[in-house]
C-alpha positions as CSV (number, residue, x, y, z in Angstrom):
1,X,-7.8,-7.2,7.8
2,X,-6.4,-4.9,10.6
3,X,-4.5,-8.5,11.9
4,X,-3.2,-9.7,8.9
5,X,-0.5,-8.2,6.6
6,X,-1.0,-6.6,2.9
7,X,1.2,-7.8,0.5
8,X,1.8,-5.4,-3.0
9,X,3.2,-6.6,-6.3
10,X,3.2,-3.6,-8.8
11,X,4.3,-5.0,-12.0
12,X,4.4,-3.9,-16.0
13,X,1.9,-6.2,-17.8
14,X,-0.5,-8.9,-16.5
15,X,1.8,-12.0,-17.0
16,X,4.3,-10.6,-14.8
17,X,1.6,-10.0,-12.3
18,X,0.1,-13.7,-12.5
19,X,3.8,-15.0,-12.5
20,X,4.2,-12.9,-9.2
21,X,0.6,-14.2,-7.5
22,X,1.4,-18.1,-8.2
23,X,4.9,-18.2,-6.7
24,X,3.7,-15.7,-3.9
25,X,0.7,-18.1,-2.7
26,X,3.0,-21.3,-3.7
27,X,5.7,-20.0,-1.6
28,X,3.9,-19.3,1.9
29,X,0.4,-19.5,3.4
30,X,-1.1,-16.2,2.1
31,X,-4.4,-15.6,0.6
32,X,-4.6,-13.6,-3.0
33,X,-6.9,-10.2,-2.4
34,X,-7.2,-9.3,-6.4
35,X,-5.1,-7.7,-9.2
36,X,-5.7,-3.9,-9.9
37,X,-5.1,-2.2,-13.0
38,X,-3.9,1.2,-13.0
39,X,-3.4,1.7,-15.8
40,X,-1.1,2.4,-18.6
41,X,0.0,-1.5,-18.4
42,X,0.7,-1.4,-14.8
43,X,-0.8,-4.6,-12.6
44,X,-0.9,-4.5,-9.0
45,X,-1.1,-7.7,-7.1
46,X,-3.0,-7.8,-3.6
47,X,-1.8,-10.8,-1.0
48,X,-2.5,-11.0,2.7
49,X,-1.2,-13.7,5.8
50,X,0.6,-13.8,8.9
51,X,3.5,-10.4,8.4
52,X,6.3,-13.2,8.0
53,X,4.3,-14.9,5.1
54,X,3.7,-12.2,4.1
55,X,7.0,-10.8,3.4
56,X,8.3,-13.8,2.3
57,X,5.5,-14.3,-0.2
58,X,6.5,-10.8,-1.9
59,X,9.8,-11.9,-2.1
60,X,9.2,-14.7,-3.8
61,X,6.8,-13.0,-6.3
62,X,8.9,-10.3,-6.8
63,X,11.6,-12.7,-7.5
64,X,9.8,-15.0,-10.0
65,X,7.5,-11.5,-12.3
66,X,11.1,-10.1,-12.8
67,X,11.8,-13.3,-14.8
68,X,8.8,-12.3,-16.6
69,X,8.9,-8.4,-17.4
70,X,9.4,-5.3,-14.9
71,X,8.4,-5.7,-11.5
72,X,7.8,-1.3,-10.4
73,X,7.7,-1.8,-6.9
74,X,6.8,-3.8,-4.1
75,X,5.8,-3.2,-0.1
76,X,4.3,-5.0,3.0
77,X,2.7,-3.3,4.9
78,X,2.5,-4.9,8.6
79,X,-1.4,-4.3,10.2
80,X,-2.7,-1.9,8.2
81,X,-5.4,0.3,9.8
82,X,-9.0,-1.1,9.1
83,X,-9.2,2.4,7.9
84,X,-7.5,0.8,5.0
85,X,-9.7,-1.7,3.8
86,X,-11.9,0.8,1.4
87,X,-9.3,1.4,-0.1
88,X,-7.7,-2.2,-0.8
89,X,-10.4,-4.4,-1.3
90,X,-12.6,-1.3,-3.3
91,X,-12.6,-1.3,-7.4
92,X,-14.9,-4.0,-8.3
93,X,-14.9,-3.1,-12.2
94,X,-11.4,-3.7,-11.8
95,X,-11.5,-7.3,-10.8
96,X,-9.7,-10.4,-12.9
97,X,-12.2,-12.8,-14.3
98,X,-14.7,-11.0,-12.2
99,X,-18.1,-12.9,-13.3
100,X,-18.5,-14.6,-16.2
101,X,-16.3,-14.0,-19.6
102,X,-18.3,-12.0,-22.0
103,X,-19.6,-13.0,-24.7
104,X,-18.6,-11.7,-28.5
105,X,-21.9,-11.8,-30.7
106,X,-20.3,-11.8,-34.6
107,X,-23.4,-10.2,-37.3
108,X,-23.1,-14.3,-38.4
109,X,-24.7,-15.8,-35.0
110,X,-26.7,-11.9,-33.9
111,X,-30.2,-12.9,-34.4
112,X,-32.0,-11.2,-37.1
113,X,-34.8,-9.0,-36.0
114,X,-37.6,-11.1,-36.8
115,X,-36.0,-13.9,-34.3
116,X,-35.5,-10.9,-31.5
117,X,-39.0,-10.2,-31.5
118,X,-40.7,-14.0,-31.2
């Protein structure tokens, strides 16, 4: 990562946030890191590329999530330090559509006890 440039999208709600990813890596060739969730409705988006993509990605994200809702703030950050990269690409509970979907078991299709224990 120390090569490449990290692109930030902090936004209020997720729609804004996926709004601001698919115009970002529509609008220059950068690759999508992940979303974090701070909390308290905040999204962040995570993109990487070349600085200049990179820059002009944000832009364009920024751009298009304020159609959406509030974009917070936003910031490239040219080479970070691989020092970094714990920080950035850590939070793996915090991950969108991070394996599969889960699964809501209603009491009409839980199997009854009898059924667990065949």
């Amino acid at each position: 990562m120390a090569r490449m440039a990290l692109g930030l999208i902090e936004t209020m709600g997720l729609v804004a946030a996926i709004s601001a990813a698919d115009s970002a890596l529509k609008s220059a060739n950068v690759s999508l890191i992940g979303f974090d969730f701070p909390g308290n409705g905040g999204t962040t988006v995570k993109i990487e590329g070349e600085v200049s993509a990179v820059e002009s990605a944000v832009k364009a994200g920024v751009s298009s999530a304020e159609k959406v809702y509030k974009v917070l703030s936003w910031y490239v950050i040219p080479r970070p330090d691989d020092g970094m990269e714990s920080i950035i690409m850590d939070n793996p509970k915090k991950k969108l559509f991070a394996g599969s979907i889960p699964t809501v078991v209603s009491k009409k299709n839980k199997p009854s006890k009898r059924e667990e224990t065949k």
